[in-house]
Structures are given as structure tokens and as C-alpha cells.
C-alpha positions as CSV (number, residue, x, y, z in Angstrom):
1,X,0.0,0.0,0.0
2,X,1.5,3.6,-1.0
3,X,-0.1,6.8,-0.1
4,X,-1.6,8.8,-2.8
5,X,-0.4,11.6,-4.7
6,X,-0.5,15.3,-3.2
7,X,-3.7,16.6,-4.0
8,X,-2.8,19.9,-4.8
9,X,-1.6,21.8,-8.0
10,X,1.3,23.7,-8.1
11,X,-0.6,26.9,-7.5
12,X,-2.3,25.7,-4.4
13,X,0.5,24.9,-2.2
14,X,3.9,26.3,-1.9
15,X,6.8,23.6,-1.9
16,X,7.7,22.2,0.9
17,X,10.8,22.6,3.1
18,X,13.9,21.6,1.2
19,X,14.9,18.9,3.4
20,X,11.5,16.8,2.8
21,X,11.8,16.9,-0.9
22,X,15.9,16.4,-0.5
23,X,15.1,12.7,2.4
24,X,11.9,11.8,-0.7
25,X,14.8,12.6,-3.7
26,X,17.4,10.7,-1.7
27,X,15.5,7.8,-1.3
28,X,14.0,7.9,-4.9
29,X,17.8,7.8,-5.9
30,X,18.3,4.6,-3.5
31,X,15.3,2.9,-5.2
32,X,17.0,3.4,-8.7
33,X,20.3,2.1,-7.9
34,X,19.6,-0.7,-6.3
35,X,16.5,-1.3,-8.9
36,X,19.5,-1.1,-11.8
37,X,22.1,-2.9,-10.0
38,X,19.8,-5.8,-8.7
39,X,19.2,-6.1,-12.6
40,X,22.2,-5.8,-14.0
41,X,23.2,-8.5,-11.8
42,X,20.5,-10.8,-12.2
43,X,20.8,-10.7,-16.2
44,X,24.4,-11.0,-16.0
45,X,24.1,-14.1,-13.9
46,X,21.4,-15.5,-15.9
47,X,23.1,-14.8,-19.3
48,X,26.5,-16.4,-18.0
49,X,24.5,-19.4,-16.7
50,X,22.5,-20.2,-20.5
51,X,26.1,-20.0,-21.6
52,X,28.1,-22.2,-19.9
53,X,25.2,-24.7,-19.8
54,X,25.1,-24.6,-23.5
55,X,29.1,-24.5,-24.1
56,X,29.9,-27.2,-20.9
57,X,27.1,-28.5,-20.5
58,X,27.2,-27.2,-16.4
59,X,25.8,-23.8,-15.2
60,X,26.1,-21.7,-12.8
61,X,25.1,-23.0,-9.4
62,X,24.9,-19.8,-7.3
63,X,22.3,-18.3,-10.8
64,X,19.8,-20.6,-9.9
65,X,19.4,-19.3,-6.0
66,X,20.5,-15.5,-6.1
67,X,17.3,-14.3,-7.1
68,X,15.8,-15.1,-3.4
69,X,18.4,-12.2,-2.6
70,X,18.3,-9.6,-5.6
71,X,14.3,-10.3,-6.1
72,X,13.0,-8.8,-3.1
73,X,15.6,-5.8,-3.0
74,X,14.5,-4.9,-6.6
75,X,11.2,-5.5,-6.0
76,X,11.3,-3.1,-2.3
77,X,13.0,-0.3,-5.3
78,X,10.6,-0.3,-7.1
79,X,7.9,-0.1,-4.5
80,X,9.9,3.0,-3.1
81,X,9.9,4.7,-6.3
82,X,6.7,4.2,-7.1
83,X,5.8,5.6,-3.7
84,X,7.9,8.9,-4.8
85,X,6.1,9.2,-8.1
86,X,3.2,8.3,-6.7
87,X,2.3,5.5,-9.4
88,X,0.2,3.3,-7.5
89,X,-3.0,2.0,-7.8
90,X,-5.6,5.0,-6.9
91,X,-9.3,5.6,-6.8
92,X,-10.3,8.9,-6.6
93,X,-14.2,9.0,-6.8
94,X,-13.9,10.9,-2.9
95,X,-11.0,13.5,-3.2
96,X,-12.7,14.1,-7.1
97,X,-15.6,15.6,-4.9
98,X,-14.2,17.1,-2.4
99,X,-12.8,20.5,-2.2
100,X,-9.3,21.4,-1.8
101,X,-9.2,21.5,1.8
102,X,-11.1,18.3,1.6
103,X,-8.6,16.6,-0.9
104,X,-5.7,17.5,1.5
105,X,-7.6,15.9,5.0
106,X,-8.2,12.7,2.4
107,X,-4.5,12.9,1.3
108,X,-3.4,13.7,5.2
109,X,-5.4,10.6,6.6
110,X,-4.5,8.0,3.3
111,X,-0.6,9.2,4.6
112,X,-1.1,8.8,8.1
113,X,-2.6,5.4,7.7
114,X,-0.2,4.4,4.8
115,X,2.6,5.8,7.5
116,X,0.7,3.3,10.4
117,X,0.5,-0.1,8.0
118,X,4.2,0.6,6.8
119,X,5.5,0.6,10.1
120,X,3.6,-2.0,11.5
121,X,5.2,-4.1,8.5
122,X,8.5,-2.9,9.4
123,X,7.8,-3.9,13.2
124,X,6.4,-7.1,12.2
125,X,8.7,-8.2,9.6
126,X,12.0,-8.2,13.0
127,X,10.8,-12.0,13.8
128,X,11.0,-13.3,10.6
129,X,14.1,-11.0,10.1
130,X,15.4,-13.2,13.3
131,X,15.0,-16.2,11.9
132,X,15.7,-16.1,8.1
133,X,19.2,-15.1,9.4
134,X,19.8,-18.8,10.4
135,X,18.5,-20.0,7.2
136,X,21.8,-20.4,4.5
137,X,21.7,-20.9,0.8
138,X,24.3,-23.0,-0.3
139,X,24.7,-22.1,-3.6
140,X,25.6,-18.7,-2.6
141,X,28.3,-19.9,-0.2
142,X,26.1,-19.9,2.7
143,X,24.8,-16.5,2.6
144,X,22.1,-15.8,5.1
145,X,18.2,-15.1,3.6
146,X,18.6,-12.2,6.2
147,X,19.5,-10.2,3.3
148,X,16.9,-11.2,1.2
149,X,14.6,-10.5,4.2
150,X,16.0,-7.2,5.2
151,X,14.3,-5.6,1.9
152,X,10.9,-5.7,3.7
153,X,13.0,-2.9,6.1
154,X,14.2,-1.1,3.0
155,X,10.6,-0.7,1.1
156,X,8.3,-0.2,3.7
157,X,10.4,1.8,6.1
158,X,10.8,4.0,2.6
159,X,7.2,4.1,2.6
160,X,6.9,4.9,6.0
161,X,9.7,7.5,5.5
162,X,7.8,9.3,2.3
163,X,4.2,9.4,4.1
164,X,5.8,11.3,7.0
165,X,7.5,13.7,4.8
166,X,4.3,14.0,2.6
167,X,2.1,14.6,5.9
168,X,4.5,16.7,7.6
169,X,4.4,18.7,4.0
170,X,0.8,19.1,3.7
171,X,-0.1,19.9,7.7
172,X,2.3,22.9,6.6
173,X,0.2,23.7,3.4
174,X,2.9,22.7,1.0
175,X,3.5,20.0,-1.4
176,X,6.2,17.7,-1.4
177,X,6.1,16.7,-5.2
178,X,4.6,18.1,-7.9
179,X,2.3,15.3,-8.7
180,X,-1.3,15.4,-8.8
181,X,-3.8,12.7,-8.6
182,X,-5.4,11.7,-11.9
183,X,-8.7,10.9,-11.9
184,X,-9.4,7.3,-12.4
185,X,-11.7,4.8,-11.1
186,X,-9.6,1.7,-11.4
């Protein structure tokens, strides 16, 4: 679940304070990185693998179990940028409605719960955290499914991270991002 895209136009709202759109821009960057690097990876260990299985006849054991690692951390990227660009699945029917000080109490309660679930995730996800880190993939020389694990951390504690800047931005009146929410009923 991401929270939905500021509700107000660029003439509405003044931008908010640098350092919210610097922590949103910042974590937007992390998303992309590790997005590109998790797939540059992945293809490069694939490719190698259909390679040598067709030139020796043996692959790659460690390409057949790194995606449980890279999968989840490209996956938790993308989630966070999504939740910077705000292209997650919205309905609008209510905030289309409302007026603009009714939009931004919708937007400010969709953040604050988005904010609540996140971190309850984040909270949630420590046992299993606790426990994946005794579980070892062989193939990868024993490398704990911690890390695979941890991305849970990474994606919602971005989301978590971007509802509070976006909530903290719109109790001041501002916007964090110049998106606006499209109207759709999807």
C-alpha cells in the first residue's frame, strides 16, 4: 500500500521545506540504484548461466538461488519509487468531490494510515528477520536469507519514510512533489 499523490496543484501549495523533498529525492535515488544494479546482476548471472550450460554442459550453481536475494531488494525499489512518483494503484471517486481542503484531510489521513501499516510491516517483519538469518543458501556460499529479508525494512520503512514527509508537508500547506492525482476509477 503507498499513499496517494498530493492533491494539490502547483498553484495551491507552496513547496515544501527543502529537506523533505531532499530525504523523498534521496530515497527515490536509492530505489533506482539498487532497482538497476539488482538487474544488472540478475541478467548478467542469468546470461553467464545459458552460456556455460550450453558450451559445458554445467551452469552456474549460485544463478539458480541468487534471485531469493536480488528479487525482493528490486522488488522493495521499485515499490519506493513508485511511492515517490506516486504511481500506485488510486481511486479517486472521494478526493474528485471534495474541495481542496477536503482533498488534503483525504490525502493527510490515506498518509497517516499508509505511514501506520508501513510501520507496523516494518515492526512485524523483525521475527522473521530473526529467523531467516539462520537460514543459509548453499549455492551462494552460505549466505544468510537475512538479506533477502531485510528488503521488507528497506521498502516499507521508505514508505513509511515518504508518508511522513508527505504529511509533515501538507499539515504545513505545502507540497512535497509536484504530482497530482489523476482521476481514475480503477
Amino acid at each position: 500500500m503507498t499513499s496517494p499523490a498530493p492533491v494539490m496543484s502547483k498553484e495551491d501549495g507552496r513547496p515544501a521545506p527543502s529537506i523533505l523533498r531532499n530525504i523523498v529525492s534521496t530515497l527515490e535515488m536509492s530505489g533506482r540504484l539498487i532497482c538497476v544494479v539488482t538487474l544488472v546482476v540478475l541478467f548478467i548471472g542469468l546470461m553467464a548461466n545459458v552460456i556455460l550450460r550450453y558450451a559445458s554442459g554445467r551452469g552456474l550453481d549460485w544463478a539458480y538461488d541468487i534471485h531469493a536475494i536480488l528479487l525482493p531488494w528490486m522488488i522493495a525499489g521499485g515499490v519506493v519509487i513508485a511511492t515517490v512518483q506516486s504511481r500506485n494503484i488510486a481511486i479517486t471517486i472521494l478526493p474528485d468531490l471534495l474541495s481542496p481542503a477536503g482533498k488534503r484531510i483525504v490525502f493527510l489521513v490515506a498518509s497517516v494510515l499508509t505511514l501506520v501499516i508501513s510501520l507496523f510491516v516494518v515492526w512485524s517483519s523483525f521475527p522473521i528477520i530473526k529467523a531467516a538469518q539462520y537460514q543459509r543458501i548453499s549455492a551462494l556460499g552460505g549466505i544468510s536469507q537475512l538479506w533477502g529479508y531485510a528488503s521488507l525494512i528497506y521498502g516499507f520503512g521508505g514508505i513509511a519514510v515518504i508518508c511522513l514527509c508527505d504529511a509533515v508537508a501538507a499539515l504545513m500547506g505545502r507540497t512535497l512533489r509536484d504530482v497530482e492525482v489523476a482521476s481514475s476509477l480503477s
